[in-house]
N, CA, C and O atoms as a GROMACS GRO file, in nm:
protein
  560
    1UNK      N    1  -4.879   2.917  -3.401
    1UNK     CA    2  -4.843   3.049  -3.447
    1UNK      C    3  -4.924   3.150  -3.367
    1UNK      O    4  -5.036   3.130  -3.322
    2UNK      N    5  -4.848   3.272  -3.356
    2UNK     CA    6  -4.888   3.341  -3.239
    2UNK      C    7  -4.884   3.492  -3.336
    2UNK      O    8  -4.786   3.529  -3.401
    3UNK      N    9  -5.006   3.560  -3.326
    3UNK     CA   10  -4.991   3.714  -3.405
    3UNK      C   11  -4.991   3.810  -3.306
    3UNK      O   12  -5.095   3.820  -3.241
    4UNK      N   13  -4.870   3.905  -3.269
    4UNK     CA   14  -4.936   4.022  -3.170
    4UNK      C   15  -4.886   4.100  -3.287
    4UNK      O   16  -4.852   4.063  -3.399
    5UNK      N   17  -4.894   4.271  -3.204
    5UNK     CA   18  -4.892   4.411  -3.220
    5UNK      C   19  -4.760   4.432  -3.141
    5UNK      O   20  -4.764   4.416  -3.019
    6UNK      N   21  -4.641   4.468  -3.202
    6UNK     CA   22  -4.523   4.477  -3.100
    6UNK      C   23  -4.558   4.665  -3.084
    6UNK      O   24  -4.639   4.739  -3.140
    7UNK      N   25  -4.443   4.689  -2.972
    7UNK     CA   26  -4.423   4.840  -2.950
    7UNK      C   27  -4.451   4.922  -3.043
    7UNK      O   28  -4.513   5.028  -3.028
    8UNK      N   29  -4.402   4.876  -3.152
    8UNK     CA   30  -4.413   5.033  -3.289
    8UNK      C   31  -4.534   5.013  -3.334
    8UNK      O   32  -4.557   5.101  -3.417
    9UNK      N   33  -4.648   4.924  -3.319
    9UNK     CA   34  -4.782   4.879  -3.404
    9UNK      C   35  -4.759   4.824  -3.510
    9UNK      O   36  -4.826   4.836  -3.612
   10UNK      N   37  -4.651   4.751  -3.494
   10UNK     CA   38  -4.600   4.642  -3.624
   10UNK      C   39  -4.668   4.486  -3.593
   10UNK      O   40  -4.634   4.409  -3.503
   11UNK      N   41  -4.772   4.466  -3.696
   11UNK     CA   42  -4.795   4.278  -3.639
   11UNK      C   43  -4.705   4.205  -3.686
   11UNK      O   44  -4.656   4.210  -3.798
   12UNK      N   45  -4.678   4.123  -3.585
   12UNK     CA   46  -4.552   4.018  -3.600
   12UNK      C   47  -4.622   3.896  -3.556
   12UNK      O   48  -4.721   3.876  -3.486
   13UNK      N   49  -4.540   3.823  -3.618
   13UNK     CA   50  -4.597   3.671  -3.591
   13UNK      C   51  -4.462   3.569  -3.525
   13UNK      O   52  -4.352   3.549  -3.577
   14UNK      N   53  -4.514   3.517  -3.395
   14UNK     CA   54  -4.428   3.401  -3.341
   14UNK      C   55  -4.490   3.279  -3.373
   14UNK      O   56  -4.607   3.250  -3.347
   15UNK      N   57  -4.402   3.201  -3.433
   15UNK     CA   58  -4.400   3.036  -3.443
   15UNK      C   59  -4.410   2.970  -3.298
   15UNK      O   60  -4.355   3.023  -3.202
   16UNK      N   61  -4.446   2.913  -3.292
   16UNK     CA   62  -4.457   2.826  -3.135
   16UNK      C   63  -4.421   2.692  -3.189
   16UNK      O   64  -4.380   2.612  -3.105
   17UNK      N   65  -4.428   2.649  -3.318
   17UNK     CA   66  -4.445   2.512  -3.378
   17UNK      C   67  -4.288   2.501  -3.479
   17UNK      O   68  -4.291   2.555  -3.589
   18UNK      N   69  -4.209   2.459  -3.452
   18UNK     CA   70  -4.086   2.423  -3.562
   18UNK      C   71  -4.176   2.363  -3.628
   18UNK      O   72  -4.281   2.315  -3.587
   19UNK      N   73  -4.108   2.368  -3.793
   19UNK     CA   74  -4.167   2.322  -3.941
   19UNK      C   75  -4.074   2.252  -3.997
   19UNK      O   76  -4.073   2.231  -4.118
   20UNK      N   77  -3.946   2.190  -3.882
   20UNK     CA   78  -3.865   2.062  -3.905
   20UNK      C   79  -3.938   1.936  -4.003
   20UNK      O   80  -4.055   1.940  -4.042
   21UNK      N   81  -3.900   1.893  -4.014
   21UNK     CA   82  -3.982   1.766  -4.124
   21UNK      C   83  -3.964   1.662  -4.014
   21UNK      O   84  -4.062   1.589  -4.026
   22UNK      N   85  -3.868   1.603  -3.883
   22UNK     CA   86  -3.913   1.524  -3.806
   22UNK      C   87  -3.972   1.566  -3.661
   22UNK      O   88  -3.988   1.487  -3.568
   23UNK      N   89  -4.001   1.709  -3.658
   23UNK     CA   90  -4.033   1.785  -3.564
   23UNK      C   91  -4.194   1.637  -3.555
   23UNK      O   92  -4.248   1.576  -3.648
   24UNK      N   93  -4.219   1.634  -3.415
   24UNK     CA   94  -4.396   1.539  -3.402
   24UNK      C   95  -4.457   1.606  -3.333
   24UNK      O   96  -4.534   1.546  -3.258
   25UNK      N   97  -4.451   1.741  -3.326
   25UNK     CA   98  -4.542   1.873  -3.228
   25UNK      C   99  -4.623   1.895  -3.398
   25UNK      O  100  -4.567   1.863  -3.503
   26UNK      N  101  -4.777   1.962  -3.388
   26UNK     CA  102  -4.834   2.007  -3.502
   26UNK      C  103  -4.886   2.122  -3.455
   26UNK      O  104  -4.867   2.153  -3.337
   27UNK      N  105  -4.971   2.213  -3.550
   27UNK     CA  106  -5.056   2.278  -3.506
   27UNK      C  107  -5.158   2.284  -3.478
   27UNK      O  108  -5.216   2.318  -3.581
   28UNK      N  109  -5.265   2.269  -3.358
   28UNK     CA  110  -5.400   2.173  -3.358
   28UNK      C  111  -5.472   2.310  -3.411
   28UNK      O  112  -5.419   2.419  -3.430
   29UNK      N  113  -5.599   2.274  -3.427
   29UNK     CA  114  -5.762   2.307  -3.519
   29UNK      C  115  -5.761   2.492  -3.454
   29UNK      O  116  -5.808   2.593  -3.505
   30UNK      N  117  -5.677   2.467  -3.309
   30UNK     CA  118  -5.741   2.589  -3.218
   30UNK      C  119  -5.608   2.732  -3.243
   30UNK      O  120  -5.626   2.851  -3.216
   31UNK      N  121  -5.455   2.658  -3.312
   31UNK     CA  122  -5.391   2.709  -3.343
   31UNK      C  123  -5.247   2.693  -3.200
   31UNK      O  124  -5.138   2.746  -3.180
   32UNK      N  125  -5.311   2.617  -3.147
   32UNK     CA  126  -5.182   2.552  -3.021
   32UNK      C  127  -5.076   2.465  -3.070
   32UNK      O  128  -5.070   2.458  -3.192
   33UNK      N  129  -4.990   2.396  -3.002
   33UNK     CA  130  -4.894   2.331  -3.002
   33UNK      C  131  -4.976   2.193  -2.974
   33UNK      O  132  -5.048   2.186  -2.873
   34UNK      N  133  -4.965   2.077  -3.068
   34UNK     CA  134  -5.041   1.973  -3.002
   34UNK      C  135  -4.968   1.866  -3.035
   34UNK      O  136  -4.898   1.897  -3.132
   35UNK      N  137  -4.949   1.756  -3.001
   35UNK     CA  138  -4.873   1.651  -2.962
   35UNK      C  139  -4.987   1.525  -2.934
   35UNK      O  140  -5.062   1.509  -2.838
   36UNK      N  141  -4.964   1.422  -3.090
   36UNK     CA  142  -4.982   1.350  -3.063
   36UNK      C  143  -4.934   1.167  -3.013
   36UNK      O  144  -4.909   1.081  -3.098
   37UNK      N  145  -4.932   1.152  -2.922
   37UNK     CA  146  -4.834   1.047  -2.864
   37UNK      C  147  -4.888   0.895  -2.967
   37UNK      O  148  -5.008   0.874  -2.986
   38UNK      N  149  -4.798   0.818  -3.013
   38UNK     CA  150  -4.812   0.707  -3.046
   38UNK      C  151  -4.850   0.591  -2.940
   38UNK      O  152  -4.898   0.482  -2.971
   39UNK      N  153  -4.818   0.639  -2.801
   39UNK     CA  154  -4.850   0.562  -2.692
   39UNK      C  155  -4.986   0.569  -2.702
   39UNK      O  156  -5.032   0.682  -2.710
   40UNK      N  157  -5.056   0.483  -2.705
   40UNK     CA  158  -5.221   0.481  -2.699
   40UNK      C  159  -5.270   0.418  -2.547
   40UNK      O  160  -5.371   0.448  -2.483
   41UNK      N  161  -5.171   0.327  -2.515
   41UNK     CA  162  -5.271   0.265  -2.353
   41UNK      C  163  -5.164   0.205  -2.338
   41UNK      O  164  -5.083   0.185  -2.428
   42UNK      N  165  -5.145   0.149  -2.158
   42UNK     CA  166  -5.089   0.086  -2.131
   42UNK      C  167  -5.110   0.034  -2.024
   42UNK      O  168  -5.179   0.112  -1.958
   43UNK      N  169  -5.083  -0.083  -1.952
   43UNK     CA  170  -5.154  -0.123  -1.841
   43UNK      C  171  -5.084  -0.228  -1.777
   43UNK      O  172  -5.006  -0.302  -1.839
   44UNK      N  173  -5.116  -0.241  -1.617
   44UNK     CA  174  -5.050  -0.356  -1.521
   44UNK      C  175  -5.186  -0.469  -1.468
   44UNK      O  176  -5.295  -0.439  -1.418
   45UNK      N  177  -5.145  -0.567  -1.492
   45UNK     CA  178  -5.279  -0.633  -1.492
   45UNK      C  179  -5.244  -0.777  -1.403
   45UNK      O  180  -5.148  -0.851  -1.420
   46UNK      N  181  -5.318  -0.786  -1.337
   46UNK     CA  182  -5.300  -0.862  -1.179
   46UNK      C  183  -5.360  -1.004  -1.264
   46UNK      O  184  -5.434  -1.024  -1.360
   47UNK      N  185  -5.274  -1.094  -1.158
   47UNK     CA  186  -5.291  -1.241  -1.238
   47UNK      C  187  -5.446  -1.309  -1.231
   47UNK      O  188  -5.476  -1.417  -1.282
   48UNK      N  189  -5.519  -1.240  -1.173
   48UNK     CA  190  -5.650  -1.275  -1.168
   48UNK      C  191  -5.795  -1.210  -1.299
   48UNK      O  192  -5.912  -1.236  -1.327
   49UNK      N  193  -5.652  -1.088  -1.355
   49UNK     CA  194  -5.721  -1.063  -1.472
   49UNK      C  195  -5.786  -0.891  -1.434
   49UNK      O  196  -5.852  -0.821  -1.510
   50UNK      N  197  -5.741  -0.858  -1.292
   50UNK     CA  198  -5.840  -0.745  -1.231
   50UNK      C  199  -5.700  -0.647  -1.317
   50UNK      O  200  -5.596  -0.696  -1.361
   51UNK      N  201  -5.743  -0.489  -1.320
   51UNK     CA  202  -5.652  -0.406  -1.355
   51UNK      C  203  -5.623  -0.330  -1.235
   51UNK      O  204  -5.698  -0.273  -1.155
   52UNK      N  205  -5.516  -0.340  -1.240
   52UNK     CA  206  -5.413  -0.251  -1.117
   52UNK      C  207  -5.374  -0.102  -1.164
   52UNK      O  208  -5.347  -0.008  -1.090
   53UNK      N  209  -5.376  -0.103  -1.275
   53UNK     CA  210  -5.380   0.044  -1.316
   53UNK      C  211  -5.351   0.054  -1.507
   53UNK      O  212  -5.262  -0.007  -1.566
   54UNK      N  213  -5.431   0.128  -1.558
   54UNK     CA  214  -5.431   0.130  -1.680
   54UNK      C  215  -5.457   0.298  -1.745
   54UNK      O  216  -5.450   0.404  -1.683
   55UNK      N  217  -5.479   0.282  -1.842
   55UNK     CA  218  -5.515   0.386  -1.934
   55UNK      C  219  -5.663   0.389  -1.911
   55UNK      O  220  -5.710   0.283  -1.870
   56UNK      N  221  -5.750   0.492  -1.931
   56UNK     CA  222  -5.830   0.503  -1.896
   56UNK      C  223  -5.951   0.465  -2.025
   56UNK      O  224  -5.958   0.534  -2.127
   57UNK      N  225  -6.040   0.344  -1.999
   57UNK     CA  226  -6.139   0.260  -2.077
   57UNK      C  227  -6.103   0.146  -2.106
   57UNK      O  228  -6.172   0.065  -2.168
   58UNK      N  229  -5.944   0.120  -2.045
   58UNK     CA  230  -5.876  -0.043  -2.095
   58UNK      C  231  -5.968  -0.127  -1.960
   58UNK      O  232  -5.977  -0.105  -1.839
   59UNK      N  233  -6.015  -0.210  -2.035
   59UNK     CA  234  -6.083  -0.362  -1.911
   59UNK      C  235  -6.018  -0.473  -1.936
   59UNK      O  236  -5.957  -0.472  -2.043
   60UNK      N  237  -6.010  -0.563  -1.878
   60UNK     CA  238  -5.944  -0.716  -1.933
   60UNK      C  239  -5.988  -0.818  -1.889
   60UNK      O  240  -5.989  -0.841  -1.768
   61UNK      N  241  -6.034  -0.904  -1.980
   61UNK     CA  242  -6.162  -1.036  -1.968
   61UNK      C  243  -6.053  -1.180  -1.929
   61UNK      O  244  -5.971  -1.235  -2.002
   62UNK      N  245  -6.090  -1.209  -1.791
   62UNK     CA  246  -5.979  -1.333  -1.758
   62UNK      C  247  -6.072  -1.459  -1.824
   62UNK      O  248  -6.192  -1.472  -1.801
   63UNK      N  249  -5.992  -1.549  -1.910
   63UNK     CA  250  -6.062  -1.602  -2.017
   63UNK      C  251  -6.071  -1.739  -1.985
   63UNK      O  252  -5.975  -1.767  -1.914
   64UNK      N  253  -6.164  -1.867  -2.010
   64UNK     CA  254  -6.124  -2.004  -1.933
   64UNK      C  255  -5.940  -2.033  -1.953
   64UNK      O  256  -5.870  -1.977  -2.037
   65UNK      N  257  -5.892  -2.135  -1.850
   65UNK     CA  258  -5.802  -2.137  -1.856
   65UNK      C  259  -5.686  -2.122  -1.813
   65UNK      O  260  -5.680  -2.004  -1.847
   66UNK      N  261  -5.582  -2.142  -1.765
   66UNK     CA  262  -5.482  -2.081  -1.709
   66UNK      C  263  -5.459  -1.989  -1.806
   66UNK      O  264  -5.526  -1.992  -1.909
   67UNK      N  265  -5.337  -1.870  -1.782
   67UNK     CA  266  -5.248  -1.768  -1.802
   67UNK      C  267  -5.305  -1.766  -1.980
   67UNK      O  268  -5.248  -1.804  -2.082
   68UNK      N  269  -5.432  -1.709  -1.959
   68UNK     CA  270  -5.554  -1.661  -2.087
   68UNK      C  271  -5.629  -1.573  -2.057
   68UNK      O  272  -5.730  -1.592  -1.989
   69UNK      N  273  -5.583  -1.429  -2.118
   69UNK     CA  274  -5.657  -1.317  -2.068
   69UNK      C  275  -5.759  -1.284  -2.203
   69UNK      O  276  -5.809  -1.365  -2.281
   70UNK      N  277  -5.773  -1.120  -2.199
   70UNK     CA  278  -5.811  -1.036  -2.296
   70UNK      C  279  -5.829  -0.911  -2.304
   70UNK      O  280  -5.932  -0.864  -2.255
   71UNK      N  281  -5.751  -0.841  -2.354
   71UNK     CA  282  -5.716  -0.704  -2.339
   71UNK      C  283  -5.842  -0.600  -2.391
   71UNK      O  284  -5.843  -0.641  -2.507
   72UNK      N  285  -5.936  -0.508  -2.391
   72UNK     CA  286  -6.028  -0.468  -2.451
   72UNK      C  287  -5.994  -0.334  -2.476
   72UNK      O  288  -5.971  -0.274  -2.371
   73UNK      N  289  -5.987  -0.297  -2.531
   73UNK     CA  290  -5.923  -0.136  -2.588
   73UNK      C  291  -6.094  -0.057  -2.637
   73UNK      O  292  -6.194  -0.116  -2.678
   74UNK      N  293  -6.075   0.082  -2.616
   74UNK     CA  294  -6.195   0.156  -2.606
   74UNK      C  295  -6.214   0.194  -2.784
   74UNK      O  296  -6.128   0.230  -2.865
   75UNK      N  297  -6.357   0.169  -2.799
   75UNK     CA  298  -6.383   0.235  -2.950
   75UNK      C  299  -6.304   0.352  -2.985
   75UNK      O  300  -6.330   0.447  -2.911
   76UNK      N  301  -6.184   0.385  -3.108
   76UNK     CA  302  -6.158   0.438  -3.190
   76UNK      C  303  -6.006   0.487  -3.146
   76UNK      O  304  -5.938   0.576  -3.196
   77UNK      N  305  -5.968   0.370  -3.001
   77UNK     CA  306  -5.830   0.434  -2.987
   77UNK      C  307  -5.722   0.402  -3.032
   77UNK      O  308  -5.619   0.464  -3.004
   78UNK      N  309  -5.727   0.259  -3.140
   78UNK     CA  310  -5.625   0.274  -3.211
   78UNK      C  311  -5.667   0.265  -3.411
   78UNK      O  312  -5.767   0.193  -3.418
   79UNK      N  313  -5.639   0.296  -3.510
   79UNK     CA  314  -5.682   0.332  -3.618
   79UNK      C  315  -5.766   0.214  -3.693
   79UNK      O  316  -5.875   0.214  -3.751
   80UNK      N  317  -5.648   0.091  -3.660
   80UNK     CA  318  -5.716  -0.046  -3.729
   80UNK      C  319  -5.631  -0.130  -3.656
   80UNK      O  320  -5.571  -0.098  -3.553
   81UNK      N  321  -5.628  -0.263  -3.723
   81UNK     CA  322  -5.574  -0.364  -3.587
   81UNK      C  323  -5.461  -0.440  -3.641
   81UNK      O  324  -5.438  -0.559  -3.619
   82UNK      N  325  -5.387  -0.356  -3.718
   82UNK     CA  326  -5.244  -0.323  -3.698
   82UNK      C  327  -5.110  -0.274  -3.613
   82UNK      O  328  -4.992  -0.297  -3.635
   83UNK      N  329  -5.173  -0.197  -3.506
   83UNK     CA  330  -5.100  -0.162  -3.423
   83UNK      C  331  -4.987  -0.240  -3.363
   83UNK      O  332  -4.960  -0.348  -3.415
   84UNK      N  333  -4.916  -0.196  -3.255
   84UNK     CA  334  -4.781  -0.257  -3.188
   84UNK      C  335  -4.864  -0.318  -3.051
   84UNK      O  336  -4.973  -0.294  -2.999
   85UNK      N  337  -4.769  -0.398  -3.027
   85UNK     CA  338  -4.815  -0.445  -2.895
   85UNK      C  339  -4.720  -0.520  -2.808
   85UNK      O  340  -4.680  -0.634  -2.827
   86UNK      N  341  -4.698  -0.462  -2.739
   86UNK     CA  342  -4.516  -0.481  -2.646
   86UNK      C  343  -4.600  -0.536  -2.501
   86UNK      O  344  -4.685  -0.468  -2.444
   87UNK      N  345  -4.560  -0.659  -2.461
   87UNK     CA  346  -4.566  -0.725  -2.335
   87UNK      C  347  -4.433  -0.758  -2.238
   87UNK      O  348  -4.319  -0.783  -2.277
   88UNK      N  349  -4.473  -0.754  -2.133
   88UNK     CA  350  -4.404  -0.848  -2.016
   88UNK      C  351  -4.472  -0.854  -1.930
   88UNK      O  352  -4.577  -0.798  -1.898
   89UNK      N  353  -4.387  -0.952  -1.875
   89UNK     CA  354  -4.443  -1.003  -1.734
   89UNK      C  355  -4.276  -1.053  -1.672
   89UNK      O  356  -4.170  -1.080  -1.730
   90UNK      N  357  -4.324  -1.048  -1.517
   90UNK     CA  358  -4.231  -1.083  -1.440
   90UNK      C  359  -4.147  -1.183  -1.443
   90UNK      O  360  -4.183  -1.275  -1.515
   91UNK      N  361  -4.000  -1.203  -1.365
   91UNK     CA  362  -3.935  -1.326  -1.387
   91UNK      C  363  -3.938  -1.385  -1.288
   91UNK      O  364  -3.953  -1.311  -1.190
   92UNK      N  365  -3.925  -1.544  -1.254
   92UNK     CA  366  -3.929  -1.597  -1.175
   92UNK      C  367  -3.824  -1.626  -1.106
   92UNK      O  368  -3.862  -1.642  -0.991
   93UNK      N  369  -3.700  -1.644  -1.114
   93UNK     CA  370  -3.574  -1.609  -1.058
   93UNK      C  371  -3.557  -1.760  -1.046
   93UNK      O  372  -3.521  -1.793  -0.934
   94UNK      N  373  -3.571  -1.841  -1.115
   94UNK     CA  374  -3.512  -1.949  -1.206
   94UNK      C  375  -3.597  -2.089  -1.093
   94UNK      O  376  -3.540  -2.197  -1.076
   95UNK      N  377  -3.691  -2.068  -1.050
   95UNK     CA  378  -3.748  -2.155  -0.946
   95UNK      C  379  -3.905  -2.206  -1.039
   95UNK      O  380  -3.955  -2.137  -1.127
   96UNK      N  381  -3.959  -2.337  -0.994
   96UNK     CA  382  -4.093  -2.330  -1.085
   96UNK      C  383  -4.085  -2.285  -1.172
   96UNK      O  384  -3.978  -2.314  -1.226
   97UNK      N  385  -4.173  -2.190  -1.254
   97UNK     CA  386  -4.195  -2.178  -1.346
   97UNK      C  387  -4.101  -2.110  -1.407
   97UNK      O  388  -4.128  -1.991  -1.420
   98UNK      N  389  -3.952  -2.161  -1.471
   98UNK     CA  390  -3.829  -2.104  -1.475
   98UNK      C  391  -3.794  -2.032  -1.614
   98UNK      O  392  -3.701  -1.958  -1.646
   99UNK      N  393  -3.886  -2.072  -1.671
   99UNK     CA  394  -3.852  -1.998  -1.863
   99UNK      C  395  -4.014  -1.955  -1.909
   99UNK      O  396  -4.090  -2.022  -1.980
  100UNK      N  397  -4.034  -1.853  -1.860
  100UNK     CA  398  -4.204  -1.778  -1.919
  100UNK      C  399  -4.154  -1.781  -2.023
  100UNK      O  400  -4.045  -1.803  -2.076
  101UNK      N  401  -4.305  -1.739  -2.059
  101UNK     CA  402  -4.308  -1.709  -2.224
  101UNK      C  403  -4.453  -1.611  -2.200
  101UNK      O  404  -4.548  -1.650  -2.132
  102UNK      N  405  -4.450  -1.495  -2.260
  102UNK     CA  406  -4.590  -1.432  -2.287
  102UNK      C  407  -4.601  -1.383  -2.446
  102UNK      O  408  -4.498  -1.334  -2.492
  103UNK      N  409  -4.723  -1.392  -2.537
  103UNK     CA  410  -4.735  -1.386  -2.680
  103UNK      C  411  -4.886  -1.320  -2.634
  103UNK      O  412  -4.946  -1.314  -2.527
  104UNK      N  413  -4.921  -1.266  -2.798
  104UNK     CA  414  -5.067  -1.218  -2.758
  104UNK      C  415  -5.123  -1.331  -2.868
  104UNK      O  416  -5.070  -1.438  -2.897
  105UNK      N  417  -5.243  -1.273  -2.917
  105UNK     CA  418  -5.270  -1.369  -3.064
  105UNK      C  419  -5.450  -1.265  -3.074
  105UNK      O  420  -5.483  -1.162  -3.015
  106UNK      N  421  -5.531  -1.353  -3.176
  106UNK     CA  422  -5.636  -1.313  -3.184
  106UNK      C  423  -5.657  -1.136  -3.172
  106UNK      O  424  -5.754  -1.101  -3.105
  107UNK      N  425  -5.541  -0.992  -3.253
  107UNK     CA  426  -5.525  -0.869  -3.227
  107UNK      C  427  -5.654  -0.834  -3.309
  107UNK      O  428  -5.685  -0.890  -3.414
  108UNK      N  429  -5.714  -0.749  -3.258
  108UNK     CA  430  -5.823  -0.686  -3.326
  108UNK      C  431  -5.798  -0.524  -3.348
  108UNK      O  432  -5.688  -0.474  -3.321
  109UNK      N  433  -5.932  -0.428  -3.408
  109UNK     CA  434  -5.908  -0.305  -3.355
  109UNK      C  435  -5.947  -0.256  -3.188
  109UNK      O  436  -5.928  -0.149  -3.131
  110UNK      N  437  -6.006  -0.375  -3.142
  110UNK     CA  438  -6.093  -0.348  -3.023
  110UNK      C  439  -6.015  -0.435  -2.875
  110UNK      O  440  -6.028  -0.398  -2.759
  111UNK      N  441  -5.938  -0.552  -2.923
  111UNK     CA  442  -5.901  -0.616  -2.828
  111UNK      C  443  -5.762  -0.697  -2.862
  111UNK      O  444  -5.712  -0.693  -2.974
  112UNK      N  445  -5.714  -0.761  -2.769
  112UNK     CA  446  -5.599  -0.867  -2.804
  112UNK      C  447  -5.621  -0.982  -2.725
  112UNK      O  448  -5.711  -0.969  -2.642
  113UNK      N  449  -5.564  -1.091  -2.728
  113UNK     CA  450  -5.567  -1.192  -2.622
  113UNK      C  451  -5.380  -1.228  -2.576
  113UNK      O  452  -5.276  -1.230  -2.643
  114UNK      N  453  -5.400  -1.244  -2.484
  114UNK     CA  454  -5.239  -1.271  -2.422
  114UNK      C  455  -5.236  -1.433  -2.314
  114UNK      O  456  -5.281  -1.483  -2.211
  115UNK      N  457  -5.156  -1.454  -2.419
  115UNK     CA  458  -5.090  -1.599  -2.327
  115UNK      C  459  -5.005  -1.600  -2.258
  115UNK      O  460  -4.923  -1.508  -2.265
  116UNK      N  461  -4.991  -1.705  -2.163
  116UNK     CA  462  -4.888  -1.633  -2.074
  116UNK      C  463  -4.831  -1.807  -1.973
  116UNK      O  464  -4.908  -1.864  -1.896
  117UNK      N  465  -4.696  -1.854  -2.002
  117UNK     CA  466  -4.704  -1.983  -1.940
  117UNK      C  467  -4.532  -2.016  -1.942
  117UNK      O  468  -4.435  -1.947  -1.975
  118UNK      N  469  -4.544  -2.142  -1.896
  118UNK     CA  470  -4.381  -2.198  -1.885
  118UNK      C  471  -4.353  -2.280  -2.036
  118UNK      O  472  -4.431  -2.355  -2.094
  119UNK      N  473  -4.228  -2.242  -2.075
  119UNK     CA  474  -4.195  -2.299  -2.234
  119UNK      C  475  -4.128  -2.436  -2.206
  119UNK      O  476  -4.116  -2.526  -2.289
  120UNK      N  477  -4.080  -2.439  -2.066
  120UNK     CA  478  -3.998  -2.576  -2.015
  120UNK      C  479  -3.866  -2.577  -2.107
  120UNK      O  480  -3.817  -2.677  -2.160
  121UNK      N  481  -3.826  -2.465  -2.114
  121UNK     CA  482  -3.696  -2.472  -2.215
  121UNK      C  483  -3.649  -2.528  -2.323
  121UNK      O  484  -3.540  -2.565  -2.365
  122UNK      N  485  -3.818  -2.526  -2.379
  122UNK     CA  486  -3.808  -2.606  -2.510
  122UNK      C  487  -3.879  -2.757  -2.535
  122UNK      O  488  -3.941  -2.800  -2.633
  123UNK      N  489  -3.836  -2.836  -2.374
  123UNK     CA  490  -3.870  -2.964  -2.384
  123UNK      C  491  -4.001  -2.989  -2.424
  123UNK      O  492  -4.028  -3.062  -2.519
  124UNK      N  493  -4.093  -2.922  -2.346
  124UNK     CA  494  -4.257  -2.954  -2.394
  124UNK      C  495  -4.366  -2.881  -2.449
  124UNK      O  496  -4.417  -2.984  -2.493
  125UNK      N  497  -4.420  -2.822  -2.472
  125UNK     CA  498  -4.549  -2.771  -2.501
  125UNK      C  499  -4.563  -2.611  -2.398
  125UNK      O  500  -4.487  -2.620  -2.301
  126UNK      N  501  -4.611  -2.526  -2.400
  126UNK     CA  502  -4.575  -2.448  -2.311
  126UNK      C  503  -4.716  -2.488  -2.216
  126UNK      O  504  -4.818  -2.532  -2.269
  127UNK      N  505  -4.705  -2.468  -2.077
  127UNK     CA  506  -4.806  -2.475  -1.939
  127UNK      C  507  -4.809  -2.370  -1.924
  127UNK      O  508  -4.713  -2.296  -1.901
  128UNK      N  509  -4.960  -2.333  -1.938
  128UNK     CA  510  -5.007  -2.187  -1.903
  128UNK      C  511  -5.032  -2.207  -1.769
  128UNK      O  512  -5.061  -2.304  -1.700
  129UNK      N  513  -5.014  -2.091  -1.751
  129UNK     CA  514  -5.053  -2.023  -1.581
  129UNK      C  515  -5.036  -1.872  -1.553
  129UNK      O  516  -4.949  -1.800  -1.602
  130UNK      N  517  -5.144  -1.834  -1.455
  130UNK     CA  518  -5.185  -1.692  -1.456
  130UNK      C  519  -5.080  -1.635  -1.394
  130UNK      O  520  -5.005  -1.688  -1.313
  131UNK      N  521  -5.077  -1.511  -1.441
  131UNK     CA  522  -4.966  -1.436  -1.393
  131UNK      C  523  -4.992  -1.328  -1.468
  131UNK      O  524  -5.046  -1.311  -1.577
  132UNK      N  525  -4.905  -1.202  -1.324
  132UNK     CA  526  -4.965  -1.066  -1.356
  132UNK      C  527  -4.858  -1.031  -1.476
  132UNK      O  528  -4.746  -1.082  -1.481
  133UNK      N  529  -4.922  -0.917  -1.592
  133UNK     CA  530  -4.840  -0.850  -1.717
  133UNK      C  531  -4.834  -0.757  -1.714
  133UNK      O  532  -4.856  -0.706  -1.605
  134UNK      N  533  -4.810  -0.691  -1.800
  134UNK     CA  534  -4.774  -0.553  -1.840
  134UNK      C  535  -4.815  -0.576  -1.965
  134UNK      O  536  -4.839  -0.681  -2.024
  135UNK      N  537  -4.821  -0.411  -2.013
  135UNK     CA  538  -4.901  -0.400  -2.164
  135UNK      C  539  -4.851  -0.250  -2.222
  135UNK      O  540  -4.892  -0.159  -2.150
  136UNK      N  541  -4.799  -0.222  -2.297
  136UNK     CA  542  -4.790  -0.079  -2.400
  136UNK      C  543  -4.845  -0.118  -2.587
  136UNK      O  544  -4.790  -0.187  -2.673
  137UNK      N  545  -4.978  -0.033  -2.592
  137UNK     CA  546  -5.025  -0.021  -2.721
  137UNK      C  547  -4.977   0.094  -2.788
  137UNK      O  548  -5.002   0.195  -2.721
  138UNK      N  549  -4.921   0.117  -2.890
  138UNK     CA  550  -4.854   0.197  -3.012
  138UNK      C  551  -4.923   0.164  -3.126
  138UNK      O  552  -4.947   0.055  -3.178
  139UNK      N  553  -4.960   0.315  -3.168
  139UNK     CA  554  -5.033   0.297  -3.288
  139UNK      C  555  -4.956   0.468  -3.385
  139UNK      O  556  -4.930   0.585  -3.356
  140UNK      N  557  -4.950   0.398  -3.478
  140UNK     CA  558  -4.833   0.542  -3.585
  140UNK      C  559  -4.948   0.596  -3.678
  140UNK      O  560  -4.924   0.685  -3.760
   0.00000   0.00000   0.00000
């Protein structure tokens, strides 16, 4: 919300903020337009576990093991360790390792762990092996 003095010395007030009920713009502390994104981090992460590019404070701990990482998220960026957590990783174009599978497990407020291996189309057990992912954290 915005107060001037128009031409006649009348104060008028402009809205900058719709007061829609699914409008997700608010009014921050300073009286701006502020926008908070549910996207919290997201990141590309090289099969060796190094980060190729992320959100800024995400690290990731390559863990014993084949295709066994660990995602580390910075103190207080998502509320509790409930959040969303959307993965991929690349396809292999039906050669070797022909049916991935990537899952996380062990979600905290601070970290996740991500598996990452061949499902063998069911037949066996899944075979981990490293390979680079992708990562988007959402928190509502």
């Amino acid at each position: 919300m915005i107060t001037y003095v128009n031409e006649d010395s009348t104060s008028q007030t402009a809205n900058v903020v719709g007061s829609e009920a699914n409008n997700s713009i608010s009014t921050g502390a300073n009286g701006g337009a502020f926008y908070e994104s549910p996207i919290k981090a997201f990141g590309k992460i090289d099969s060796n576990g190094s980060v190729i590019r992320a959100t800024s404070g995400i690290t990731v701990t390559k863990l014993s093991g084949n295709g066994h990482y660990r995602v580390n998220l910075p103190a207080g960026l998502v509320s509790d360790a409930d959040y969303i957590i959307q993965l991929t990783q690349p396809g292999r174009g039906g050669a070797g390792n022909d049916d991935p599978g990537i899952a996380y497990e062990n979600q905290t407020s601070t970290n996740f762990e991500v598996i990452i291996g061949d499902n063998d189309n069911g037949g066996t057990n899944r075979s981990r092996y490293n390979s680079e992912f992708m990562f988007i954290v959402l928190d509502l």
